[in-house]
NUZANU-925827 format. One record per residue (C-alpha): residue in one letter; x, y, z. Coordinates in nm, 2 decimals. Layout:
BEGIN
<fimar type="A" X="X" Y="Y" Z="Z"/>
...
//
This chain:
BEGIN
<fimar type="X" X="0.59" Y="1.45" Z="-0.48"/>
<fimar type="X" X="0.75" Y="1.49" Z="-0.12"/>
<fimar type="X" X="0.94" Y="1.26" Z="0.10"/>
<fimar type="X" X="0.72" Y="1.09" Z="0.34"/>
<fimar type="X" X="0.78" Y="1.22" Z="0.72"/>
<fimar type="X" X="0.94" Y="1.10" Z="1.02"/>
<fimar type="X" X="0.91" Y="0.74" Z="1.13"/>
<fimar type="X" X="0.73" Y="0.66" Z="0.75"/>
<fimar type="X" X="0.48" Y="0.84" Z="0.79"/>
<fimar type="X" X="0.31" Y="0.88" Z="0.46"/>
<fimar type="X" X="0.47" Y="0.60" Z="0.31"/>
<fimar type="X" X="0.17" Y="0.29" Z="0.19"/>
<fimar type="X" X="0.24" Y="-0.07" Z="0.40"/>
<fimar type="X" X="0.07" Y="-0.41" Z="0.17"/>
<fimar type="X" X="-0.05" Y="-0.68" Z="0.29"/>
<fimar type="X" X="0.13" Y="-0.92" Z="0.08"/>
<fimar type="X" X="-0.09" Y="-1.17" Z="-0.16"/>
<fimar type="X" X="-0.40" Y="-0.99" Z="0.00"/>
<fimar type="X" X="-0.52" Y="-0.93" Z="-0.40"/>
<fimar type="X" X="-0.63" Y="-1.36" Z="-0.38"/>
<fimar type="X" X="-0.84" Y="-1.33" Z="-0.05"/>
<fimar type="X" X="-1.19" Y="-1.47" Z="-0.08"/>
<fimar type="X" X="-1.36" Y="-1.29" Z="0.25"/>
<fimar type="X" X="-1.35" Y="-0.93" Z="0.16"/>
<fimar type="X" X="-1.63" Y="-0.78" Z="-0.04"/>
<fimar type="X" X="-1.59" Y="-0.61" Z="-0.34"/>
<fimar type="X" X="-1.81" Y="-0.35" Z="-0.21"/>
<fimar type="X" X="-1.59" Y="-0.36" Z="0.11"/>
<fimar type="X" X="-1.44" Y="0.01" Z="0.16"/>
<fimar type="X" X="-1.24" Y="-0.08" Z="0.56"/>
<fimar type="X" X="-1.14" Y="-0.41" Z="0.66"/>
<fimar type="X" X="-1.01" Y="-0.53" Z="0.99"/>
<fimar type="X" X="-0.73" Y="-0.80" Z="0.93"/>
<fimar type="X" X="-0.89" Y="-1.00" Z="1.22"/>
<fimar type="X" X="-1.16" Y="-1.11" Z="0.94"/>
<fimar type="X" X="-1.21" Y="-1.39" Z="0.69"/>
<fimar type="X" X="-0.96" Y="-1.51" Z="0.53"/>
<fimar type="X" X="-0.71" Y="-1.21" Z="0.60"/>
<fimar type="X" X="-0.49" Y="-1.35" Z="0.89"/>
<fimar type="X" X="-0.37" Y="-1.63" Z="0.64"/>
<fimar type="X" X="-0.21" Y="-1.33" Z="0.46"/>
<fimar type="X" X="0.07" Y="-1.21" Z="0.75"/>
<fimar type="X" X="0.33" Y="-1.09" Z="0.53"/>
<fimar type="X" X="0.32" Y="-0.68" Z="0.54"/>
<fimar type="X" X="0.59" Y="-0.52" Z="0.34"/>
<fimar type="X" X="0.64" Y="-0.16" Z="0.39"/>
<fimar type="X" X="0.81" Y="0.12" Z="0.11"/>
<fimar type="X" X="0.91" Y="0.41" Z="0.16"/>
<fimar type="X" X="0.88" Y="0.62" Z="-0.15"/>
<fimar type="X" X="1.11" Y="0.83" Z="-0.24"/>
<fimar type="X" X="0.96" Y="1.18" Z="-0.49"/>
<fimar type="X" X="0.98" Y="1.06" Z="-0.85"/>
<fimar type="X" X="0.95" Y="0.71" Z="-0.75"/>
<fimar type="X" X="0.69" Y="0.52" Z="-0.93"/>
<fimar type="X" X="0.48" Y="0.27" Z="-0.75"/>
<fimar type="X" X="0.26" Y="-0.02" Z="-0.90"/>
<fimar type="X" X="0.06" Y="-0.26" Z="-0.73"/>
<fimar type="X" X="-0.29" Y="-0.49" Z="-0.76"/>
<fimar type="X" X="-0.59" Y="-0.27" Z="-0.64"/>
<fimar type="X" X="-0.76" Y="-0.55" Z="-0.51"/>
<fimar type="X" X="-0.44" Y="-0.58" Z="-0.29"/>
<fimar type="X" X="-0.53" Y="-0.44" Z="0.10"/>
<fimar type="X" X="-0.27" Y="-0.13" Z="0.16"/>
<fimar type="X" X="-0.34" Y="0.13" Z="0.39"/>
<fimar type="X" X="-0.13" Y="0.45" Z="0.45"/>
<fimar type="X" X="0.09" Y="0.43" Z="0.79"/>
<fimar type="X" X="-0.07" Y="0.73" Z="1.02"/>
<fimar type="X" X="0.10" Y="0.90" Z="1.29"/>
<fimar type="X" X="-0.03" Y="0.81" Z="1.66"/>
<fimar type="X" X="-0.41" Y="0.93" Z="1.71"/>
<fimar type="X" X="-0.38" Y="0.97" Z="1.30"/>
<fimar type="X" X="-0.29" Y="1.36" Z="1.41"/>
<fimar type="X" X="-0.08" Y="1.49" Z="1.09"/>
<fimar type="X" X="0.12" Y="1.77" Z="1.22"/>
<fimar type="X" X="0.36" Y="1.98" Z="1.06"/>
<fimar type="X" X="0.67" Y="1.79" Z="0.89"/>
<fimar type="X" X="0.44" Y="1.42" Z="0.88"/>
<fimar type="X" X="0.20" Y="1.49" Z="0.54"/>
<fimar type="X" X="0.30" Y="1.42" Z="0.19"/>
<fimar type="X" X="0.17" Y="1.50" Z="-0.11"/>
<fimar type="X" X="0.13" Y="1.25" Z="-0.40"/>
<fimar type="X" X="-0.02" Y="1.22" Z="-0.71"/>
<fimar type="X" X="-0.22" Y="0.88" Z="-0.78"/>
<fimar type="X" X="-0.34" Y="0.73" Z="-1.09"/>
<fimar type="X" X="-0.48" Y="0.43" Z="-1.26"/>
<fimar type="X" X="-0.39" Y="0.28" Z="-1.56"/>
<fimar type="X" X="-0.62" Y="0.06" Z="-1.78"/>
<fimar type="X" X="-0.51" Y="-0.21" Z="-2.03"/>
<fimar type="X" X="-0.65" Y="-0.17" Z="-2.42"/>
<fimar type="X" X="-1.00" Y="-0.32" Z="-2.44"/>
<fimar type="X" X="-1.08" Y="-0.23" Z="-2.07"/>
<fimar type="X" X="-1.47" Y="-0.15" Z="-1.99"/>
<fimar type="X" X="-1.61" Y="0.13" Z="-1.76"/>
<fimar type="X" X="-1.74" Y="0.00" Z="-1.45"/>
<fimar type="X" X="-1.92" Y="0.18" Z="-1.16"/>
<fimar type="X" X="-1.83" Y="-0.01" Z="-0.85"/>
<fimar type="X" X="-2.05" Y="0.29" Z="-0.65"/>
<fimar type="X" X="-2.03" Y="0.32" Z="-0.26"/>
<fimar type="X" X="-1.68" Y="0.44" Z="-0.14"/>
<fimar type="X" X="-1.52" Y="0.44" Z="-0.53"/>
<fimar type="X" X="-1.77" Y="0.67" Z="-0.63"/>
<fimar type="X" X="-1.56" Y="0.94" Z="-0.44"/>
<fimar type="X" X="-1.29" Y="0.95" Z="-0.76"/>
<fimar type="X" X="-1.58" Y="0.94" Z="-1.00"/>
<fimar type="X" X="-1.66" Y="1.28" Z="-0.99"/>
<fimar type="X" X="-1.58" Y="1.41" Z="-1.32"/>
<fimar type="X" X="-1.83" Y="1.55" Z="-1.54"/>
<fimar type="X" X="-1.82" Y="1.24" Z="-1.83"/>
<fimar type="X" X="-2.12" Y="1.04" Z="-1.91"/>
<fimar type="X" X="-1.89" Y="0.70" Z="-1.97"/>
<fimar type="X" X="-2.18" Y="0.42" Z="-1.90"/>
<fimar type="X" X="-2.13" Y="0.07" Z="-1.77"/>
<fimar type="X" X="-1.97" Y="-0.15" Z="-1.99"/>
<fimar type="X" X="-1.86" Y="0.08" Z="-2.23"/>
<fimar type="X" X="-1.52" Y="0.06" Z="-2.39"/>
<fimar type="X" X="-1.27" Y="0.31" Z="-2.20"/>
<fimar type="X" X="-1.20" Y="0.67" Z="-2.42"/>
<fimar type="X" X="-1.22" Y="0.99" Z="-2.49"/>
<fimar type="X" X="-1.08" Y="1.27" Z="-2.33"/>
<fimar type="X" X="-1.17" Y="1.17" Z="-1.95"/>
<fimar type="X" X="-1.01" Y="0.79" Z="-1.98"/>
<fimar type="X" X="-0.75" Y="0.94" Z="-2.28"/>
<fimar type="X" X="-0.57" Y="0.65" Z="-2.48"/>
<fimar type="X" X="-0.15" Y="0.75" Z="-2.39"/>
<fimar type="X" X="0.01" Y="0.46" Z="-2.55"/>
<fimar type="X" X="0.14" Y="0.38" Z="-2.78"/>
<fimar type="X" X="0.07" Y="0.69" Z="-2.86"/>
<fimar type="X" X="-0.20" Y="0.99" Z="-2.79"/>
<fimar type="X" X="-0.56" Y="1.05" Z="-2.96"/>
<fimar type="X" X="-0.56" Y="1.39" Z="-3.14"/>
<fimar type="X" X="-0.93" Y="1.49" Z="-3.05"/>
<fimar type="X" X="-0.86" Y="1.36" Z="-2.72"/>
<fimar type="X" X="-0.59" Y="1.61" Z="-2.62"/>
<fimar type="X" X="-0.72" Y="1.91" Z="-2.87"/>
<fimar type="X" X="-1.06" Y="1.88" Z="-2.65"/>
<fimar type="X" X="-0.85" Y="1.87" Z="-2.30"/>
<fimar type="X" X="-0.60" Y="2.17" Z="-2.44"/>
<fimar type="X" X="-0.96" Y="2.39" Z="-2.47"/>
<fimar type="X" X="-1.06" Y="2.30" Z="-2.15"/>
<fimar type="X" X="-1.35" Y="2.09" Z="-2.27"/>
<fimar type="X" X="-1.36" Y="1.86" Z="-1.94"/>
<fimar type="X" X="-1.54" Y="1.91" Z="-1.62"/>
<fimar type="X" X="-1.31" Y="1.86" Z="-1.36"/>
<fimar type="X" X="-1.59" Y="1.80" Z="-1.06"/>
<fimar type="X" X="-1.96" Y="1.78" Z="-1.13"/>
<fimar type="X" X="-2.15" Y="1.97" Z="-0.91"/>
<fimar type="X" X="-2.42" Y="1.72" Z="-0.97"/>
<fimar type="X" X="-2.23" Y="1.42" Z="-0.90"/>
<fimar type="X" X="-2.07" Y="1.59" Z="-0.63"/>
<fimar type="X" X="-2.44" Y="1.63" Z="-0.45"/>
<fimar type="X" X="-2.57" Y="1.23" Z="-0.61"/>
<fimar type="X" X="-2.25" Y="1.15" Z="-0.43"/>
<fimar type="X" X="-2.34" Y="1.31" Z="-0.10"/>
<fimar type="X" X="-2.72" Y="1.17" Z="-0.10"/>
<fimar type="X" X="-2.64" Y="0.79" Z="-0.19"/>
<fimar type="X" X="-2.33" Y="0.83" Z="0.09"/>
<fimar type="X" X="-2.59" Y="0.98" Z="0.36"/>
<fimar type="X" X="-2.86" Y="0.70" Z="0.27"/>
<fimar type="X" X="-2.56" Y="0.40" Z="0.26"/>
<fimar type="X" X="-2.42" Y="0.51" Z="0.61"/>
<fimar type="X" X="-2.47" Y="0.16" Z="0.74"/>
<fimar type="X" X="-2.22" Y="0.05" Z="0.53"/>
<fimar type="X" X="-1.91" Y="0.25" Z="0.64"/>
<fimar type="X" X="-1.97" Y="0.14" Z="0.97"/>
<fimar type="X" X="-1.62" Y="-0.05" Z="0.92"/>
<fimar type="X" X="-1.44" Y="0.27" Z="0.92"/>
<fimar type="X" X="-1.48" Y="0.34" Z="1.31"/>
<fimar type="X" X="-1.33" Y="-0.06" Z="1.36"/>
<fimar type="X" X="-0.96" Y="0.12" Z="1.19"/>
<fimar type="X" X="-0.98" Y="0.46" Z="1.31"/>
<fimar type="X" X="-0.73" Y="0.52" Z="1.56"/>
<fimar type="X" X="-0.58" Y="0.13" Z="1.58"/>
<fimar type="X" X="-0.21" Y="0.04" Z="1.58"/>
<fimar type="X" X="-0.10" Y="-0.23" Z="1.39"/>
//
């Protein structure tokens, strides 16, 4: 939606083949590339994005967004963006939990397993779902659960052990 800042700032930097590593958990939310099997994967590539610009990639691949020094965002260095994930016909829901649980706040009761649908995982090709959008246009969905917004908080608080990783990232330069 905007450019990214000065210097790149903003703009998402790959590590290239990263998405075949066997080291990093799938529960893994932080890695340091010092680990495993990561410094066998050197190659970094860097975009820029321009707004409009489409970007597709793995999400097993290990990206990070490049941060201004002391990851201070001042005025002129944010972006916004809009992200989104696309699932192939036939895909199931799964519930990784932990960190992913963050952008599983909506109010659907989709169980693990199930076949993606309805109007929270809506079908948009090769064409829409009638009762799909007719149910969104009324304002059908939840947007946030307040429950799953506070089951959220209590399994994060109770898990803290396991973000530990973040405070080995904060603040580096790569």
């Amino acid at each position: 939606m905007d450019a990214c800042g000065q210097d790149g700032f903003g703009a998402p930097e790959y590590l290239l083949g990263s998405h075949r590593n066997g080291s990093v958990s799938k529960d893994a939310v932080f890695v340091d590339l010092k680990d495993g099997d990561l410094p066998t994967f050197e190659r970094k590539t860097l975009y820029t994005p321009e707004p409009g610009d489409l970007i597709i990639w793995d999400s097993r691949t290990i990206h990070r967004i490049v941060a201004p020094p002391g990851q201070t965002w001042v005025e002129g260095t944010q972006r916004r963006a809009f992200g989104g994930t696309l699932a192939k016909s036939g895909a199931t829901y799964l519930n990784k939990g932990g960190a992913s649980a963050i952008s599983d706040l909506s109010g659907h009761d989709q169980k693990g397993g199930e076949p993606l649908g309805g109007p929270y995982f809506p079908r948009i090709y090769p064409s829409t779902v009638e009762d799909e959008r007719n149910l969104r246009a009324e304002g059908g969905i939840v947007g946030r659960s307040p429950k799953k917004i506070v089951d959220l908080g209590v399994k994060l608080a109770s898990n803290a052990g396991k973000y530990v990783s973040f405070t080995k990232v904060v603040g580096k330069k790569n």
